[in-house]
C-alpha positions in Angstrom: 79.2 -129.6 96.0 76.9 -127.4 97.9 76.1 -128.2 101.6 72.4 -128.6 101.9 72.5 -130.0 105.6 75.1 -128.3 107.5 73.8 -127.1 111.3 75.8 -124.9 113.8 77.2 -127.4 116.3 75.3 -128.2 119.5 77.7 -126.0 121.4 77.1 -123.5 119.1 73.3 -123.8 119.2 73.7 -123.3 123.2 76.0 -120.5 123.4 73.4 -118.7 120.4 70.5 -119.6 122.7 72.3 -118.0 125.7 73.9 -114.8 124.5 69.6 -114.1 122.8 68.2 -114.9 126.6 71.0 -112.6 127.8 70.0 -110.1 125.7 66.3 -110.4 125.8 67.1 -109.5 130.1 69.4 -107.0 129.3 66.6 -104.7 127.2 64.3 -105.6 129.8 66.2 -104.1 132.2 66.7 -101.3 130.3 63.3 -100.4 130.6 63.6 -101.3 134.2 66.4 -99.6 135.4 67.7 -96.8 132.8 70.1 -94.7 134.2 69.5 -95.3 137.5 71.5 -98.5 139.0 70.5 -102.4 140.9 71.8 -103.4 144.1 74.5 -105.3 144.0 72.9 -108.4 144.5 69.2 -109.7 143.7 66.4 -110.1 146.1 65.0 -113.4 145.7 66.3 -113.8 142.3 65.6 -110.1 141.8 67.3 -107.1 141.3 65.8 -104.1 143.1 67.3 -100.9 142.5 69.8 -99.7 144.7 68.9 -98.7 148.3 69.6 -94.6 149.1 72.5 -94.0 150.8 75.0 -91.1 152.2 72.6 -88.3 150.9 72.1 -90.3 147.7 68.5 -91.2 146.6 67.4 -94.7 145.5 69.0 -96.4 143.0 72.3 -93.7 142.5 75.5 -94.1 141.6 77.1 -95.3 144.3 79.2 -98.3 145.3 81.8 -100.7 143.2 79.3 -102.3 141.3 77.3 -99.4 139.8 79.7 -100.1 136.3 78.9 -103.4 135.5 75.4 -102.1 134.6 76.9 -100.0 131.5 79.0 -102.5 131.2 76.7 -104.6 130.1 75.2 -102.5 127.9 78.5 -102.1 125.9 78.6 -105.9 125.5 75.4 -105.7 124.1 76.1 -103.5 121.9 79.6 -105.7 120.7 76.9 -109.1 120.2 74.0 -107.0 118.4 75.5 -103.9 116.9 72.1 -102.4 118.2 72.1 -98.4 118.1 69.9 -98.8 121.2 72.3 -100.5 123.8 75.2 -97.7 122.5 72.6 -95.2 123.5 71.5 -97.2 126.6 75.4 -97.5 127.2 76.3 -94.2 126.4 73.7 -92.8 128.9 75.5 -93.2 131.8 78.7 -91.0 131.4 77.0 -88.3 132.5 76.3 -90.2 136.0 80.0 -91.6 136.3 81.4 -87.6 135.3 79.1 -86.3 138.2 80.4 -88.9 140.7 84.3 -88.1 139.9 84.2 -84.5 139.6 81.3 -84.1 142.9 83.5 -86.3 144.5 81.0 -88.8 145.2 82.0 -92.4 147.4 85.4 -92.6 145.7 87.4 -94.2 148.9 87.9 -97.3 147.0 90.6 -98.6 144.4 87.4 -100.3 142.6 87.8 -96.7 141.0 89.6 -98.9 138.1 86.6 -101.3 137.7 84.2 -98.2 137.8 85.7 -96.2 135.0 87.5 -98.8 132.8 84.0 -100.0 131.5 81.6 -96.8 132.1 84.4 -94.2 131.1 87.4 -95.5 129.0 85.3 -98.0 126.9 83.2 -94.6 125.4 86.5 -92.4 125.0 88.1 -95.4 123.3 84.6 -96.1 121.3 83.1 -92.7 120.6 85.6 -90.3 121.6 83.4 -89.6 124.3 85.2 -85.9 125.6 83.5 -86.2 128.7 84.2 -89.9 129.1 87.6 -89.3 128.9 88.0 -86.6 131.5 85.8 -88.4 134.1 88.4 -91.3 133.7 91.4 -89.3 134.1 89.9 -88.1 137.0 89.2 -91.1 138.2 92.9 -92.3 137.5 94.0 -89.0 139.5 91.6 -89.8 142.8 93.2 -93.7 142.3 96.5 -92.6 142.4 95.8 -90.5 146.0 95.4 -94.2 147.1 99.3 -95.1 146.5 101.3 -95.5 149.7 104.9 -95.1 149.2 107.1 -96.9 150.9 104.8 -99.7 150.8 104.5 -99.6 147.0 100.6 -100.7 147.0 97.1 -99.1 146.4 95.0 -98.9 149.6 91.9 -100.6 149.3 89.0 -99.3 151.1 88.0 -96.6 153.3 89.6 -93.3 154.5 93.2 -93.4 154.2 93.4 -92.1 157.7 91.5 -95.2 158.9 93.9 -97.4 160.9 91.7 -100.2 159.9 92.2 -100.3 156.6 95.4 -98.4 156.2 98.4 -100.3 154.3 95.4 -103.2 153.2 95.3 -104.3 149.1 92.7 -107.0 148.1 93.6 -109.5 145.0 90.6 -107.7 143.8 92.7 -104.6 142.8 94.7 -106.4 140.0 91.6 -105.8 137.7 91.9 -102.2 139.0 95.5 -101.6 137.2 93.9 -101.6 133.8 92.7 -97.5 134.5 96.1 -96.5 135.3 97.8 -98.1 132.6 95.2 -96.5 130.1 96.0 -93.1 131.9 99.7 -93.3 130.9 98.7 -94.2 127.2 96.2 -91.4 127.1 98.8 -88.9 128.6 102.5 -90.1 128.3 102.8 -89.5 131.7 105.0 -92.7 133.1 103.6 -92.3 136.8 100.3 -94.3 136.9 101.8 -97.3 134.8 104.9 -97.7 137.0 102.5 -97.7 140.3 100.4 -100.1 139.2 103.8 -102.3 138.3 104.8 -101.7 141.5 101.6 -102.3 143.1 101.1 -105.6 141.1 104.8 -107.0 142.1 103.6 -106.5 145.6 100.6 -108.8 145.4 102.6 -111.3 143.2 105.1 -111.8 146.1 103.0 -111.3 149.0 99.0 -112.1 148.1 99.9 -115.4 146.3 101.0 -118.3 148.5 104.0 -120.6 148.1 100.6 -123.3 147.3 99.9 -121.5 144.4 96.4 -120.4 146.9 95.9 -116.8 147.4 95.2 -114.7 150.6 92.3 -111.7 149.8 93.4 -109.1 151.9 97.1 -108.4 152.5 98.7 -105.6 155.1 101.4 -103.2 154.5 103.2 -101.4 157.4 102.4 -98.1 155.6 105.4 -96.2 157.0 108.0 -99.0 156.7 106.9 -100.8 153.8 107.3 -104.1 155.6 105.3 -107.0 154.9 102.6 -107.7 157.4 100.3 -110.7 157.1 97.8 -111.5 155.0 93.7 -112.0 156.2 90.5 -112.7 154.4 87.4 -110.7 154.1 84.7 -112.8 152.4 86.6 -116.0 152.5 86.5 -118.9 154.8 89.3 -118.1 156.8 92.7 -116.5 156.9 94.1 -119.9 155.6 91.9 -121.0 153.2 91.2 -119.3 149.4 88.4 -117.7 148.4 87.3 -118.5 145.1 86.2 -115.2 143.4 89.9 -113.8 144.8 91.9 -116.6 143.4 89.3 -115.9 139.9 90.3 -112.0 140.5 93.8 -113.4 140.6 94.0 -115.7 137.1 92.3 -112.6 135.1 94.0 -110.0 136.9 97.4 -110.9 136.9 96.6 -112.0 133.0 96.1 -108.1 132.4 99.2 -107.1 134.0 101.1 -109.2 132.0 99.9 -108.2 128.5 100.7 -104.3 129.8 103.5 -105.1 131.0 104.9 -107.9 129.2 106.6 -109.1 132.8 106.6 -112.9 132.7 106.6 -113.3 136.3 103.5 -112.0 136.0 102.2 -114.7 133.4 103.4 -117.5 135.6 101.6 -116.3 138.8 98.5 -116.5 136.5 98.9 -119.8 135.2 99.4 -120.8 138.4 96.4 -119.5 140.1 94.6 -120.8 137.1 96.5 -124.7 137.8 95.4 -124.6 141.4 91.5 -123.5 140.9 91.3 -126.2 138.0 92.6 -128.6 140.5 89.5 -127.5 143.0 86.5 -127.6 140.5 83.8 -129.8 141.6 82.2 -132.0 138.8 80.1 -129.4 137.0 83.4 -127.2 136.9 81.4 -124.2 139.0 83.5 -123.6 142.2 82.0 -123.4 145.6 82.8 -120.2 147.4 85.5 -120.9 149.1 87.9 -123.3 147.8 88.2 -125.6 150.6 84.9 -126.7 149.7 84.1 -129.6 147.5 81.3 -132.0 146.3 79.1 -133.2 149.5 80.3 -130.3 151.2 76.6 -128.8 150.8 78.4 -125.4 150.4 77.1 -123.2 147.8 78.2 -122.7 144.8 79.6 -119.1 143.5 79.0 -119.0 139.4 80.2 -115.4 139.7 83.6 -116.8 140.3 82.8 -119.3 137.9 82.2 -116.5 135.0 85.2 -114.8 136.0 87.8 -117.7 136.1 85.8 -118.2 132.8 87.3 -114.6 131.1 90.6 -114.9 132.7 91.5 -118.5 131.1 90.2 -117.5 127.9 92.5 -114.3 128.3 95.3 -116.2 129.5 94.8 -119.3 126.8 95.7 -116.3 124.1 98.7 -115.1 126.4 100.7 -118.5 127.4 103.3 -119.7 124.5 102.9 -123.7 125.0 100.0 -124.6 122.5 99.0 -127.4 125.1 98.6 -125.1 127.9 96.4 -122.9 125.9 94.3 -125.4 124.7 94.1 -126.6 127.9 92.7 -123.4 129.7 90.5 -122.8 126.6 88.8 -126.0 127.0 88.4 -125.3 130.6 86.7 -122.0 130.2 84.8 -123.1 127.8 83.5 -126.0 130.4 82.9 -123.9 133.3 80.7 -121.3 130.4 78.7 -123.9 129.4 77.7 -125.3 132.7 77.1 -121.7 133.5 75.0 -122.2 130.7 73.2 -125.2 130.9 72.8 -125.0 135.0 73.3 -121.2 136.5 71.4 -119.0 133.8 67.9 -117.3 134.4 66.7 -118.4 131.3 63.4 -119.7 131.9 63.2 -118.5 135.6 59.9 -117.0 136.1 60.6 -114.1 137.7 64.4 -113.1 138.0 65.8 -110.0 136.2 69.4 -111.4 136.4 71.6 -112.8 133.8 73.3 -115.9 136.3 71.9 -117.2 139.6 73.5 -119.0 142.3 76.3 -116.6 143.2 77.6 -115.5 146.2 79.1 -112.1 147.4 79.6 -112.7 151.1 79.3 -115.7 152.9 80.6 -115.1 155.9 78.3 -111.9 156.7 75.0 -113.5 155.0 74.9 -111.0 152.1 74.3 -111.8 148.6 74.1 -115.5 149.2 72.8 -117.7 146.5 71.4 -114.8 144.3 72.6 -113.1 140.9 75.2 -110.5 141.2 76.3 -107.2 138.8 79.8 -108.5 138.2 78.9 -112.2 137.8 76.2 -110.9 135.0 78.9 -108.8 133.6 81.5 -111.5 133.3 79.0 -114.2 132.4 77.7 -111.8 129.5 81.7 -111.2 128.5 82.3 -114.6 128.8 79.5 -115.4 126.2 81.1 -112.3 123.8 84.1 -114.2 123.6 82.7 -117.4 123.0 81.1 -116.0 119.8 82.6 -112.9 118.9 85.6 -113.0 116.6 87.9 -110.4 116.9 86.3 -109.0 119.9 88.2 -105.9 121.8 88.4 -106.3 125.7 87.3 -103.3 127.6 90.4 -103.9 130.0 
């Protein structure tokens, strides 16, 4: 019997619809932006392109963001197969190669989030030559940031800055990714076993007894000793912050599948427990977790796109068929009402892929506007949505 009136599910219909609006403001930007890179953060539901800074001019290659714009592009590519977004994605080694080798704002472990998806995804793609040696370089400058006895990866800033020295962020757990890849590409042992090291840090020190999780946590550098753990972006030193408790599910996810360490699974599952315990009714999460409905806090969907990726991640990494079901169905409940309630689609003016996130509350920056990464994981969340087989860039 031949079906004459099958139709793609309703969810199906919407996540189609969304993943062809997504694309329709990716090649936009395309023509917007090139090679040259947003802000971080739109403008009144718009991105400009990135301010000059340190020498650099307007719209450079500069920051932690600046490879979620390739990024992008690379996803593209995976939903359309369209030559033009490989091109449009390939475009920008030569940018991320100039910024390693000139040695170009590289205090920061974000390092791993800049050449996992601008660098490693064209070596592994294309055989990109260049690619490749801007991302060991990159691994190289990342592992300058390891602090022995401490066992962690600084986070920002000089290493000579008493500020900052002996400080990680839950941030740096998607960071790891770039070292591991270095020891795969090289057979060298000594980036993979810091970033075990470093990740068995934060697993004992950066997520509570609660199952919550501090952002920032301080190392005596010398010593090694424990110090005590602060936020940055977060409500306060006691609360959780919910991209970093996101950063955590996703993170510590991707440690476990290079490491195979099972600690490392359960911290996930149980940063993933205690954010699913904290969603509001439309299952987007305010910025800070101790926020809830009537709270008239705002909502971050960037967190929202990320705790998105890292259950459907960790929903192909637990062994309990319940559990996984259980965070599949979540992520795909937070996606849709990313979907249905936080995408541009229709917005008359913004050249971002998600509204309503926030990047810092607390200093008044990026509040209720798009955001890079939020596009980015919103975008990666829709790949895997509707993309069998499809091949993580971490």
């Amino acid at each position: 019997m031949t079906a004459t009136n099958v139709r793609p599910s309703p969810d199906a219909e919407a996540m189609a619809a969304a993943v062809t609006a997504a694309i329709r403001t990716v090649e936009a930007n395309i023509d917007t932006f090139g090679t040259r890179y947003p802000a971080d953060t739109t403008v009144a539901n718009r991105y400009p392109l990135r301010p000059p800074t340190a020498g650099q001019p307007e719209g450079a290659n500069v920051g932690w963001t600046t490879s979620f714009w390739p990024g992008m592009l690379w996803l593209a590519h995976d939903l359309t197969g369209d030559e033009h977004h490989l091109r449009a994605a390939l475009a920008h080694v030569d940018s991320f190669a100039d910024r390693v080798h000139g040695g170009i704002d590289l205090d920061t472990h974000d390092l791993g989030f800049l050449y996992t998806l601008a660098c490693v995804t064209p070596a592994r793609r294309t055989g990109d030559r260049r690619a490749r040696a801007a991302a060991l370089a990159a691994a190289d400058h990342l592992m300058t940031r390891f602090l022995e006895p401490a066992g962690i990866i600084q986070a920002w800033g000089d290493l000579a800055d008493p500020r900052q020295r002996g400080r990680t962020i839950i941030d740096s757990l998607m960071n790891t990714p770039l070292l591991y890849w270095a020891s795969q590409t090289t057979g060298d042992g000594r980036y993979a076993a810091a970033a075990r090291r470093h990740t068995a840090q934060l697993r004992e020190h950066i997520l509570r007894p609660d199952g919550t999780t501090f952002h920032t946590f301080y190392w005596d550098p010398e010593t090694g000793v424990p110090l005590r753990g602060e936020t940055e972006q977060g409500h306060g030193d006691d609360t959780c912050w919910a991209r970093g408790q996101a950063w955590g599910i996703y993170g510590f996810t991707l440690n476990h599948r290079y490491t195979g360490d099972p600690t490392l699974l359960a911290a996930a599952s149980t940063c993933a427990d205690h954010l699913l315990a904290r969603l509001p009714a439309d299952h987007v999460a305010y910025w800070d977790l101790e926020f809830s409905d009537g709270s008239d806090q705002e909502r971050d969907s960037s967190a929202a796109a990320i705790a998105a990726c890292g259950l459907a991640e960790l929903a192909g990494s637990v062994a309990d068929p319940a559990r996984a079901k259980g965070y599949r169905d979540a992520a795909h409940r937070i996606l849709r009402s990313l979907v249905d309630n936080y995408a541009s689609d229709g917005h008359p003016t913004s050249n971002a892929l998600l509204l309503h996130g926030v990047y810092d509350k607390p200093k008044g920056v990026g509040v209720d506007e798009g955001n890079l990464w939020g596009d980015y994981f919103y975008l990666e969340a829709l790949t895997r949505a509707t993309t069998r087989g499809w091949t993580s860039p971490w």
